[in-house]
C-alpha positions in Angstrom: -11.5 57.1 -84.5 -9.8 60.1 -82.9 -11.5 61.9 -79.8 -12.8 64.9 -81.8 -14.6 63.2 -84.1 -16.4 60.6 -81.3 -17.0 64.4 -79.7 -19.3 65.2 -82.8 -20.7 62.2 -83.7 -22.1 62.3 -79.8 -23.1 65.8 -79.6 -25.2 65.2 -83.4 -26.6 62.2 -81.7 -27.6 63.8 -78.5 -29.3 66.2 -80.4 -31.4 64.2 -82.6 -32.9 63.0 -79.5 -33.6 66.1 -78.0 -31.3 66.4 -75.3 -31.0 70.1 -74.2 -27.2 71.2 -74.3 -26.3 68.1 -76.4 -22.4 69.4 -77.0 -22.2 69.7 -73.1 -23.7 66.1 -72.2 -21.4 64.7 -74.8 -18.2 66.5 -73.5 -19.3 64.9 -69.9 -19.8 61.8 -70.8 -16.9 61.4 -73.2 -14.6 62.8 -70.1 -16.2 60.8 -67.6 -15.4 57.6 -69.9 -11.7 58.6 -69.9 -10.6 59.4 -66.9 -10.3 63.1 -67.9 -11.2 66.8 -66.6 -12.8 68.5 -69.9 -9.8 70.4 -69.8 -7.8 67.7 -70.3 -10.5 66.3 -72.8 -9.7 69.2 -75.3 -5.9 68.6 -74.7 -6.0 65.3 -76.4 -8.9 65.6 -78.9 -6.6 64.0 -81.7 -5.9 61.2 -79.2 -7.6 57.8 -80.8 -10.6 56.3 -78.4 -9.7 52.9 -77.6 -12.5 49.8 -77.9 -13.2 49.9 -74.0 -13.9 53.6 -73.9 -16.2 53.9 -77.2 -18.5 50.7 -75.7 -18.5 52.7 -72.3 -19.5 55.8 -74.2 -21.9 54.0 -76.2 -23.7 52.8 -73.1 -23.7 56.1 -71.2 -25.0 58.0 -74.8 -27.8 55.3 -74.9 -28.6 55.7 -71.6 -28.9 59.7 -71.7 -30.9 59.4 -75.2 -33.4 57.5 -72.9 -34.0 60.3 -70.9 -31.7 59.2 -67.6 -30.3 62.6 -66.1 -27.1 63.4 -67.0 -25.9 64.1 -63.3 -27.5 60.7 -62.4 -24.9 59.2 -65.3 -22.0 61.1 -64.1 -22.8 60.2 -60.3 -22.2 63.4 -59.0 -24.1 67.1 -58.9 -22.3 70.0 -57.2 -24.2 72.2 -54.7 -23.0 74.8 -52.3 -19.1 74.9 -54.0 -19.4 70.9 -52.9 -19.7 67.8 -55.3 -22.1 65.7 -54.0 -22.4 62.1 -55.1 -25.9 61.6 -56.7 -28.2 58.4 -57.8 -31.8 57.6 -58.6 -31.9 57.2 -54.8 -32.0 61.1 -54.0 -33.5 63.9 -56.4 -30.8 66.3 -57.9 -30.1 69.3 -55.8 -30.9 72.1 -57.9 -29.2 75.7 -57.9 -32.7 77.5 -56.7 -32.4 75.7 -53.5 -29.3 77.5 -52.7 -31.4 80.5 -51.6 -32.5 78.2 -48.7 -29.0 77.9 -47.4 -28.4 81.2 -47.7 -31.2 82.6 -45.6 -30.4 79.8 -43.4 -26.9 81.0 -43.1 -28.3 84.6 -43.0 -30.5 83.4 -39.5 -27.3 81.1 -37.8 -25.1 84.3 -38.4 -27.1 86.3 -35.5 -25.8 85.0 -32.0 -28.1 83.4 -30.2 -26.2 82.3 -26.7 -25.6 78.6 -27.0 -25.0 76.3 -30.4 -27.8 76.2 -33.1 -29.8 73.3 -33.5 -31.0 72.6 -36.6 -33.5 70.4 -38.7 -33.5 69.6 -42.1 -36.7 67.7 -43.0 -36.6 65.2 -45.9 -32.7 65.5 -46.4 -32.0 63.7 -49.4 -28.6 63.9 -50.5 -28.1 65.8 -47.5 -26.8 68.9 -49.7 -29.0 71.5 -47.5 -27.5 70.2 -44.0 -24.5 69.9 -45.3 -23.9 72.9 -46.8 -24.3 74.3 -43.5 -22.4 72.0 -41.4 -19.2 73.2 -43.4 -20.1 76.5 -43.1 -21.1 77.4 -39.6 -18.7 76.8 -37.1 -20.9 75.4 -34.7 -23.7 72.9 -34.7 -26.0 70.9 -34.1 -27.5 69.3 -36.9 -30.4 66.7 -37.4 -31.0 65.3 -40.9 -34.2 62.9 -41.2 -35.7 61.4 -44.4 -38.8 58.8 -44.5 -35.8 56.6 -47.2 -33.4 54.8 -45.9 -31.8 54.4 -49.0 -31.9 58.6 -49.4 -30.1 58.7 -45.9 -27.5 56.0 -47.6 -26.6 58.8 -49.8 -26.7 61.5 -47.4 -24.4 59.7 -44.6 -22.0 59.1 -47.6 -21.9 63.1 -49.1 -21.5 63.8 -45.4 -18.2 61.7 -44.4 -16.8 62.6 -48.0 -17.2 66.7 -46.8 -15.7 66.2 -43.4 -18.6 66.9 -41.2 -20.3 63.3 -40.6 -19.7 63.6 -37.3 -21.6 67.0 -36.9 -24.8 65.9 -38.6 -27.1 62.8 -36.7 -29.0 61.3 -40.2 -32.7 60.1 -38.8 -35.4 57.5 -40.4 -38.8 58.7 -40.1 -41.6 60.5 -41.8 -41.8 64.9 -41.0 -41.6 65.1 -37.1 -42.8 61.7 -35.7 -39.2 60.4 -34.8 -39.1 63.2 -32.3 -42.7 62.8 -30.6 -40.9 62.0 -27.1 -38.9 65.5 -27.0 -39.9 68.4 -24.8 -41.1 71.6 -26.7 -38.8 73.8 -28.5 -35.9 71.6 -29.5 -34.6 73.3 -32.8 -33.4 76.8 -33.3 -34.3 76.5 -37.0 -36.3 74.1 -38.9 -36.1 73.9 -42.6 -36.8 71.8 -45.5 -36.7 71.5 -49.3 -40.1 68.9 -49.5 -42.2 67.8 -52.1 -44.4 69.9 -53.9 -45.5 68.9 -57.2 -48.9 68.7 -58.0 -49.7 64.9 -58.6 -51.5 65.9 -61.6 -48.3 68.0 -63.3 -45.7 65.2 -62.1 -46.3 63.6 -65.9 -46.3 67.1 -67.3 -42.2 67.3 -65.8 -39.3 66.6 -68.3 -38.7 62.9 -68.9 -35.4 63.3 -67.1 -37.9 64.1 -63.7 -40.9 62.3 -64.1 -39.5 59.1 -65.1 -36.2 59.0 -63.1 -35.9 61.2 -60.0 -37.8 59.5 -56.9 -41.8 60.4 -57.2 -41.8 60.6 -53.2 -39.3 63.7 -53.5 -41.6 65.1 -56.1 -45.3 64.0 -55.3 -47.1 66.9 -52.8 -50.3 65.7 -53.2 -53.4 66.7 -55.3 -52.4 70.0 -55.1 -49.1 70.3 -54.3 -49.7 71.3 -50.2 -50.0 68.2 -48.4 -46.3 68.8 -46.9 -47.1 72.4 -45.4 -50.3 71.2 -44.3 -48.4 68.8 -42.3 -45.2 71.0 -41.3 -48.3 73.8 -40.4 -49.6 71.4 -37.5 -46.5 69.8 -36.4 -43.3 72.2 -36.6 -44.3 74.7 -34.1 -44.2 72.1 -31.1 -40.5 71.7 -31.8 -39.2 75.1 -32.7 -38.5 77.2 -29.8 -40.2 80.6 -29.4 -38.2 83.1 -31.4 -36.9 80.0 -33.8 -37.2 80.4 -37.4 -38.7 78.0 -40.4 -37.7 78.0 -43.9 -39.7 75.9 -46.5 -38.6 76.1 -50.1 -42.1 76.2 -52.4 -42.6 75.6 -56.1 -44.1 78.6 -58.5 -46.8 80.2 -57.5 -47.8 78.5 -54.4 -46.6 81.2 -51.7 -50.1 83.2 -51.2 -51.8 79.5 -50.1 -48.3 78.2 -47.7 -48.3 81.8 -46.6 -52.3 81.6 -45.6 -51.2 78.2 -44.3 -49.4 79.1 -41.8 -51.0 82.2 -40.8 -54.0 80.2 -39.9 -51.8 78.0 -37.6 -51.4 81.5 -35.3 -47.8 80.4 -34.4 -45.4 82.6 -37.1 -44.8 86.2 -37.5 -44.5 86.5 -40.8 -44.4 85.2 -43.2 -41.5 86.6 -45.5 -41.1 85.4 -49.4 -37.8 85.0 -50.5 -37.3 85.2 -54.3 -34.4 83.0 -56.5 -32.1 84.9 -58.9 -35.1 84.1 -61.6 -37.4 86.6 -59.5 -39.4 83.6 -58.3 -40.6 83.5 -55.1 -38.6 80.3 -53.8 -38.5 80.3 -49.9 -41.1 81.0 -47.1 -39.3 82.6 -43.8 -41.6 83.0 -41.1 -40.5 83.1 -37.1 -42.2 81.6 -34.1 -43.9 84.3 -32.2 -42.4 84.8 -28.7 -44.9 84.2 -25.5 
């Protein structure tokens, strides 16, 4: 059977299962199987699959007709211009989370007087802290994440970038690891947490709900228990003037606003909206004195 027609017998079967952007998945997979770019796919669609590549294929299509994400098959999800290795281990970086690093970027880019220090909280992959290891020229990163197997990940995307050594990874649960400092540590705090609803998690597509980690996704009855948290315990370790950046699911910015209003430590706060016109970031700055 020549490439072409394994292309369309895929993409038909993709689609019978409902897999959004079934012609896409199957030009992944079928690439991924080979060896090849998709360029270089379409270059040899009258090339004959050999046995080896049509049972790999057939395991990857069976797999992705169950509902397992596509980038989780390919093992890889690019964020920030960088192709970050990806697994059931870490949720996917999506593309709305890229307004975090550029705010970020936008606060790092104002001289302060010294090098920044930064704090991503629940890192994942690592793709926030990452993305701005490579792109500010100095540093001082801190990366923590309550799963040691998500900070597996992370240390991994980080070497593979170049900046490993710019980024210390950290076990621990929000701020607890760092209970012994002095006040004020970080320049900028910021985070990408969970904030799902528990009751909506089994209203997510299959792909989320029954694949990505839940503790990456879970935010508690109603989605707040992270701010409620990051409310009490962020300003003892942000100095005065220092910033913090949450990103925030639809809808929830008037209660995480009120949040951290009541805490009396922000001047703020500022709502940041995606390219969708969502609100998608809370910026607020630690009042001074």
């Amino acid at each position: 059977m020549m490439l072409f027609e394994v292309l369309k017998g895929s993409a038909h079967d993709l689609k019978d299962h409902r897999v959004e952007n079934p012609r896409l998945n199957a030009e992944l997979l079928l690439a991924q199987c080979l060896g090849f770019s998709r360029e270089t796919l379409y270059a040899n669609l009258r090339r004959e699959i050999q046995t080896e590549e049509k049972e790999a294929l057939d395991e990857l299509l069976r797999r992705r007709m169950a509902g397992e994400p596509l980038q989780y098959l390919l093992g890889h999800q690019e964020f920030w211009s960088v192709n970050l290795k990806v697994d059931p281990r870490v949720l996917i970086p999506r593309p709305e989370t890229e307004v975090l690093v550029e705010e970020a970027l936008s606060i790092l880019s104002i001289p302060s007087g010294g090098v920044p220090r930064v704090l991503d909280i629940g890192t994942g992959s690592g793709a926030i802290v990452i993305a701005l290891a490579k792109d500010v020229g100095e540093i001082f990163a801190v990366a923590i994440d309550i799963s040691h197997e998500a900070l597996q990940v992370a240390k991994e995307n980080a070497r593979k970038v170049g900046v490993g050594k710019r980024i210390r990874f950290v076990r621990g649960d929000l701020l607890r690891p760092f209970r012994s400092l002095t006040d004020g540590v970080f320049d900028l705090i910021l985070s990408n947490p969970p904030y799902v609803c528990r009751s909506d998690i089994e209203k997510l597509a299959r792909e989320v709900k029954d694949h990505e980690p839940r503790v990456a996704l879970d935010g508690g009855e109603d989605g707040l228990d992270f701010y409620r948290q990051m409310s009490r315990q962020v300003p003892s370790y942000l100095r005065e003037g220092g910033w913090l950046l949450v990103e925030i699911g639809q809808g929830q910015g008037a209660q995480i606003s009120a949040l951290l209003e009541q805490s009396g430590c922000f001047r703020g706060p500022e709502l940041v909206r995606d390219l969708s016109g969502i609100e998608r970031v809370i910026k607020v700055q630690k009042v001074e004195g």
